[in-house]
C-alpha angles and dihedrals in degrees: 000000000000118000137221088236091049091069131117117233106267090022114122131209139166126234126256108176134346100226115207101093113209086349109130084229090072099044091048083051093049085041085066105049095270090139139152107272087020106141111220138174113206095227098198149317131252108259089253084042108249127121112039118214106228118199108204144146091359105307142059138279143195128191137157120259089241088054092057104045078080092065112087102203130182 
């Protein structure tokens, strides 16, 4: 199983499940278009490498590490 947080900067994946089941941190990432069959490209990494810049569903995201170990991609 391959992980949001596991992607190298210009690599693209679409989401297969948001884990986190009843947990305020997976309705905030659903909240923000981190769905299941949403197509994103991880842009690029902090230079310490956290956070991590997401591009999907035509704008820009930024989320912790820790917040996308929680996104299971293909």
């Amino acid at each position: 199983m391959k992980t949001l947080d596991l992607l190298n900067s210009g690599e693209s994946a679409v989401v297969k499940a948001v884990r986190g089941e009843n947990t305020p941190l997976r309705r905030r990432l659903l909240d923000m278009g981190i769905t299941k069959g949403t197509e994103l490209t991880l842009v690029r990494t902090a230079p310490l490498g956290d956070p991590i810049e997401l591009k999907l569903r035509g704008y820009a995201l930024t989320i912790r590490k820790s917040d996308a170990s929680l996104v299971e991609v293909a």
